[in-house]
Each structure stands twice: as C-alpha cells, then as structure tokens.
N, C-alpha and C positions, 0 to 999 in steps of 0.2 A: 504494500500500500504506500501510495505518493504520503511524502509528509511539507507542502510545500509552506514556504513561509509569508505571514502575509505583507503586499504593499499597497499604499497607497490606497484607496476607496475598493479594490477589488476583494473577492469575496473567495477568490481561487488563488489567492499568493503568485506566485510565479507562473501560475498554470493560464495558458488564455483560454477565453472561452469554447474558441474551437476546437481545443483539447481536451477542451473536460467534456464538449459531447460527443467528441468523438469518440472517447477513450475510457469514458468514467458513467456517463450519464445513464440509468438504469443497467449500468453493466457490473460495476466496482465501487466499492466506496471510496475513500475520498478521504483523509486527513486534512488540513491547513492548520496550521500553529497561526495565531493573531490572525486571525482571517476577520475579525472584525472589533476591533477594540473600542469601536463606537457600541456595542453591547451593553458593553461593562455598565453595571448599575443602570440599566433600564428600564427594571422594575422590580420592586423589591417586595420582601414578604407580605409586609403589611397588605401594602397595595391589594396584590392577590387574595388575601383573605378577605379583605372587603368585598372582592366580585364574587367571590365563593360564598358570602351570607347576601349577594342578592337575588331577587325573584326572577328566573328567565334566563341565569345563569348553567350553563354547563361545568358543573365543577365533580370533582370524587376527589376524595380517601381512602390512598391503597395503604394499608398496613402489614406489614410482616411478624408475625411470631419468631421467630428466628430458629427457638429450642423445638417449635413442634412443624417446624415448616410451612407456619397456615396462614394463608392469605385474605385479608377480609377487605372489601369492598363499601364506601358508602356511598352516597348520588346525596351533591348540593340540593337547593342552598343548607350552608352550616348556621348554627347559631353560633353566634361569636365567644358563647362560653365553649362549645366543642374542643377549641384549637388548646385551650387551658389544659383539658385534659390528656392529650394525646400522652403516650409515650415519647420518654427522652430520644428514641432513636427508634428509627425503621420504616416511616411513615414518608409518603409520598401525600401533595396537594396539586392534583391536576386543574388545571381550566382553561378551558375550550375557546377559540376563537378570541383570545384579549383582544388580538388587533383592531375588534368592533368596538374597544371600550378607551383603549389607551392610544393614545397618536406617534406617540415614541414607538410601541411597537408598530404597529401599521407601515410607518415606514420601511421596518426592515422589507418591506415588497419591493423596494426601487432596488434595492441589491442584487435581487434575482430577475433584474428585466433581460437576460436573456437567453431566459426561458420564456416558454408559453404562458403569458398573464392567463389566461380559459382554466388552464391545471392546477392552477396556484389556488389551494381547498382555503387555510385559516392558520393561525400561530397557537400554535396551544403551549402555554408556561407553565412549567411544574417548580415546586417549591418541596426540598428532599431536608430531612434532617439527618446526620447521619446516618450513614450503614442503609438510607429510604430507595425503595424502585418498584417497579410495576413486573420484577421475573423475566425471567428469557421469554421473548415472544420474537414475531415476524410480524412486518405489515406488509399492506399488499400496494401501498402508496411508496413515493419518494420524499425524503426527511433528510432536511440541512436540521441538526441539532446543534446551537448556537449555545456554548457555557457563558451565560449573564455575570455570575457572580458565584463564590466557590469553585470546589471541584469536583469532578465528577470522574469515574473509571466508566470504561465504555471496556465490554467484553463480544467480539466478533463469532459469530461461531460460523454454521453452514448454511445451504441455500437450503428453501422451505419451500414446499407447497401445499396443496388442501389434503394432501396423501400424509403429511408430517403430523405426527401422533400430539395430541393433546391433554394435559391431565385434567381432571374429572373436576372443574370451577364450574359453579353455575355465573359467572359475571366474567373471569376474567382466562382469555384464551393462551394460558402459559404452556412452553412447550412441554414434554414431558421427557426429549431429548436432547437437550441441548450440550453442543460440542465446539469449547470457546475454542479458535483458533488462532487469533488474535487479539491483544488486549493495549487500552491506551488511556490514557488520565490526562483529560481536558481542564484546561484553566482556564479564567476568564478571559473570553476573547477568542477563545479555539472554536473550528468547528469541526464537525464528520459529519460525510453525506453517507448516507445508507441507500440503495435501492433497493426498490420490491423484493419482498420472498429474503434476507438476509435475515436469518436470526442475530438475536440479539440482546445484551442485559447491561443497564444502566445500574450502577449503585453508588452515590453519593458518596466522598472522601470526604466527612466533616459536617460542619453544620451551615447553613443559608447556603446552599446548594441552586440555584435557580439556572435552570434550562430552558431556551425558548426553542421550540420544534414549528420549524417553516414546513406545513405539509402538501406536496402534489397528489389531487385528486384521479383516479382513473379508473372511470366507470366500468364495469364488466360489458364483455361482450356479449352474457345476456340482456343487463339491462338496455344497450343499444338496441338490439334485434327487436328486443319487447317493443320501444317506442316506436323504430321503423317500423315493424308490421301494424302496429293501434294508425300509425298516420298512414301507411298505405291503406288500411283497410278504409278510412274514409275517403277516398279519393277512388274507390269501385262504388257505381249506380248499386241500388236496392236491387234493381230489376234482375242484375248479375248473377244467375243462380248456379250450382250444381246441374249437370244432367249427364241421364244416364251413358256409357257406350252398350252395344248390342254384350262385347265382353265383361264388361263389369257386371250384369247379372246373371251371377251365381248362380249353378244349380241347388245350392243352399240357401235358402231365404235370409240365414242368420247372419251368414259371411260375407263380410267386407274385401273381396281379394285384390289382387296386385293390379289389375285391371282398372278397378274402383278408385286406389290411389293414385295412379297417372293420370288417373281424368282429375283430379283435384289440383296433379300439378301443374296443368296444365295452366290453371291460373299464375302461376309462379310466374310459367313460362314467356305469359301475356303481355307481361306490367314491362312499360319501355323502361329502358336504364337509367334516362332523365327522371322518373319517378321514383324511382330507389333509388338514387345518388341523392336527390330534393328531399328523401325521408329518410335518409339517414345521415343529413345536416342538419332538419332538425331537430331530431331526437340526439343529435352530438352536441348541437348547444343548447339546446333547452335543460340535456342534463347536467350540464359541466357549468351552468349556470344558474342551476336548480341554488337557492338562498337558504343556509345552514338556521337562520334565522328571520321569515320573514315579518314577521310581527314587528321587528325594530325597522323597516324601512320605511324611511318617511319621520321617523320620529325629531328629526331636525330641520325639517324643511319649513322653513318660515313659511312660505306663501301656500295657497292651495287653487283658489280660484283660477280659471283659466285667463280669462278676459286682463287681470291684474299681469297674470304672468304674460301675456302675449305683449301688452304694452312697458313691459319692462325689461323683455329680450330684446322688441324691435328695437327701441332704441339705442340698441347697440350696437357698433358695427361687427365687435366679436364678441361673446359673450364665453369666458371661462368660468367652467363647471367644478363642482366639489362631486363624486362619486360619495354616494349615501356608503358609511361603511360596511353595512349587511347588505348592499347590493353586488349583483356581479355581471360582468359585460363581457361582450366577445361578438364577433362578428367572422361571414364566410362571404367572400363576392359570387356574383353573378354576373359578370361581366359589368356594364356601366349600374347594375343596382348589388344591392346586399339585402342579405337575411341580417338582420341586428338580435342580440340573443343578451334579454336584460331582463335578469331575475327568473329565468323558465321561461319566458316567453318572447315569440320570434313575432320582430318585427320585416315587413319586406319593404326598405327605404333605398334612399340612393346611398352608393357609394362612398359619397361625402359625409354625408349628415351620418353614417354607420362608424366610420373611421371618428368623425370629430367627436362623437358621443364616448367611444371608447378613448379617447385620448385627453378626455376633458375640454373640448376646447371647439366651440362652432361658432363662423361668419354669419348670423342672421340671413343677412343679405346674398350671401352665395344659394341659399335654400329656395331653390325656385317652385317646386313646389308643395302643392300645397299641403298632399298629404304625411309629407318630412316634417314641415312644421307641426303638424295637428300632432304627431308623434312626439318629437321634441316636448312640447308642452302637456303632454300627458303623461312622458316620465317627470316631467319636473312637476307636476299635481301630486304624483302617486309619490313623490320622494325620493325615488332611485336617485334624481340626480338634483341640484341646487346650486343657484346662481351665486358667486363667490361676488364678494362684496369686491369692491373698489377698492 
C-alpha cells in the first residue's frame, strides 16, 4: 500500500488524481500521511453529542464488552445524561450525514471534486473513547476515512463478498472471519481510502478519537433494473397484452412451457434501445439522488412564493445559488437538453439551466425558455436550492 505524503490542498499527497483512478480507485486502498490537516479539530465531541440528542438525527452507540466479546447496539436520539454513563473505554458515537448540520464538515466535498459529485452518499463522524469501534466489517461503498482528532489503528484484512460468513448480530453485520493483513495508526490529519468489499476494523488508540468517513454511494444493480423496468413498464399502452402462440399451449392446461416464455420475451425484445438507455438514466439519477433526508429540505429557504421568487431572480443578470444541504443534484445530456436529477426527481431542461443548477450558479437571462424557468423557480419554492444573498 502507497503511503504518500500530503501537499498542499490535495487530498492524495504526491499521488495525482489520474493515478489514484487509475491505480487505486475501487481497486486498493490508499494510505496519505497529512493528507488533510485542514481536518484537525473540525468537530469535536461535544458538538457530536448534541446532534446525537436531536430529533431527526441518525446517530448509534456501539459498545464492546471486551471480556465477553459482546456487542451492543443503540439508535439516537440520546438523552444527554446517557453519555455520563457510558463506560470508561470501548464505546463508539456514530452520526450520520453531519455534513447537513455543520459547514466545516460539508466542505470536506470540495476535496473530492474529482470524483463523481452523483456518488458522493454523506460524512458520517464517529467519536471512539478508547480501545471504541464498530468490529471487523466490509462495506459495499467507497470511504476516505479522515483522522479529525486523536488516533486511530486501522487493521486491513481480505476482500469480502455477500458469500463472506457473518456472526449471529441482530443490528450489526460483523465478520465472523476476519484476516488483518495489514495494519496502520492514523493521526490527525491522515487518511485511508478503502474500497468496496475490503474488510476491515477501526479501534481507537486513546481517548477523543474523532473520524470523519467521506462515503461513495452505489446503488445495486438490482435496485437499477427495479427502476428501469417500473419506468419502462409505463411507457407500454394498456392495450399491450400477452397472447397466445399456436406453441405455447400446452397439452397440459397447468403448464407454463418454454414456448409460453419467448412469447413474453418477446416484449423485451420490442422496446427500442433509446427507451432502455432513457430508463435507465432515470432510475441512475433519480437513485443516486434519492435524499438521505428529505424532510430537512427546504428548511432554510427564506422565500416560498413563486411570483416573489421570479421577480427576485429576474433581476439579476446571474443569480448564484446555495444547494439546500439535504438536497442532491446531478445531471445526464441529451444532446442540446438534459435530464436534471434533484432530490429523486428528473427534471427534462436545457443543457444550460441542468449544468448551472448543478454548479450553483445561472444567467436568468440566458434561460430562454420558459419551461427552464418554471423549473428553476420550483426548486427554489421547494428549497433544494436558494438564492445566496449579495
């Protein structure tokens, strides 16, 4: 494993970016020493426990027994006498998605622009007291794990799949095999990138331990196929039925035979490629933009009204945007238009207005028509997105 060292704003030390996707990016992990000393003290315990006693929060308490092995589980929000009680050592404070709560985190996003902004899931910070970790596991995402503050041992083991044996948790999927093959102790400032399927166990060297986990989402290739087929299936007429061939019936009334099935595929066979390439762009961004929380979007947006917001974009010649932090964006072209994909749902705009919405940033006046604007102003109602003051 590279152990490069870090410079400057880059996040891969000496490594360029075309190296590490070449050469690292869901293949190898990935060491950096200082790979980000802008980290350090980014958010600290406290902090975290406050997200963790509020309502709407994603938080848990993993604890370890150490002498009997046994791993216990709790699901936020905590009461704030909870943390009093913990044990001196063993105990893990997970919480999900800070980046919607803290600005300091959230930024670490500009770090990773190049990768895929679509992939980029949430920052989830954990807070370890000594000897604290969640057990050897595997995920099925990619993870820059970021040491904030403390230190942390990171133990590498094998690659994993849904065949790799699991011990008997009802909450938490630890391995039941785990084989460290590599081991490393992060300080503040270090990172390691894991990819999918790499086992793996974190355990805290000390106490104010705080890890922030940058994580890449990736939807299974069932749930894609699910969406593609629900959106192809609406785009065949009612009238579209089954029927029979002379071969598909059986001289058994009961049996379904092989006959029977090619006439079924024969729908498969029907559907033009422009309709299954169209539906399964939008089932790629509607999931991969599907919002971890959508109840917080919109909760910052000053204005609502339309009429208000339309006379307060036009007058701008460009109008820069705040992305809502529980919102998500992403866009596919179609030649001079785009599919827009903001929050689960595809919008079909131009080119321009899809890019400037993802980039935070649109010319009113370039928007010729009308139905770009009417969009524009309907994520900026619903709150996804909000006009940055002056």
């Amino acid at each position: 494993m590279s152990r490069p060292e870090g410079r400057g704003g880059s996040v891969l030390g000496s490594l360029s970016e075309a190296d590490f996707t070449r050469r690292y990016w869901q293949r190898e992990p990935l060491l950096v020493r200082g790979a980000l000393p802008a980290a350090i003290g980014l958010v600290d315990g406290d902090e975290l426990a406050g997200l963790a006693c509020e309502d709407g929060v994603d938080a848990r308490l993993v604890i370890h027994d150490g002498e009997h092995d046994a791993w216990l589980c709790e699901d936020g929000p905590f009461a704030e006498a909870r943390f009093a009680t913990l044990p001196q050592r063993g105990w893990t404070l997970l919480v999900q998605a800070v980046d919607q709560h803290l600005a300091g985190v959230a930024a670490l996003h500009e770090r990773f622009a190049f990768l895929p902004r679509w992939r980029l899931d949430d920052v989830m910070v954990s807070y370890a007291s000594d000897g604290g970790g969640v057990g050897p596991h595997f995920d099925h995402y990619d993870v820059f794990l970021i040491q904030a503050s403390g230190a942390r041992r990171w133990q590498i083991g094998q690659h994993c799949d849904a065949a790799s044996a699991l011990r008997d948790h009802p909450r938490l999927k630890l391995l039941a095999d785990f084989q460290p093959r590599a081991q490393h102790d992060l300080q503040a400032g270090d990172m390691l990138y894991l990819p999918p399927g790499i086992a793996h166990q974190g355990t805290a060297l000390g106490a104010d331990c705080i890890t922030c986990s940058v994580g890449f989402r990736a939807p299974s290739h069932g749930e894609l196929l699910q969406g593609a087929a629900a959106r192809l299936a609406e785009m065949l007429p009612e009238a579209a039925r089954y029927r029979d061939s002379v071969p598909a019936i059986d001289a058994d009334p009961y049996c379904i035979n092989a006959a029977a099935l090619r006439q079924v595929r024969t729908i498969w066979d029907s559907l033009a490629r422009e309709h299954i390439d169209a539906a399964l762009a939008q089932a790629f961004g509607c999931q991969l933009t599907e919002p971890r929380h959508p109840e917080r979007i919109g909760e910052r947006a000053p204005l609502r009204d339309p009429d208000t917001l339309a006379r307060r974009v036009a007058g701008r010649g460009s109008v820069r945007l705040v992305h809502d932090p529980a919102s998500r964006f992403a866009y596919a072209l179609d030649g001079e238009h785009a599919l827009l994909f903001v929050d689960g749902e595809a919008y079909r705009t131009s080119a321009v207005l899809a890019r400037g919405v993802c980039h935070a940033r649109v010319a009113w006046r370039e928007l010729r028509d009308e139905h770009d604007r009417a969009v524009l102003l309907e994520l900026l109602a619903q709150g996804s997105l909000v006009v940055r003051a002056r």
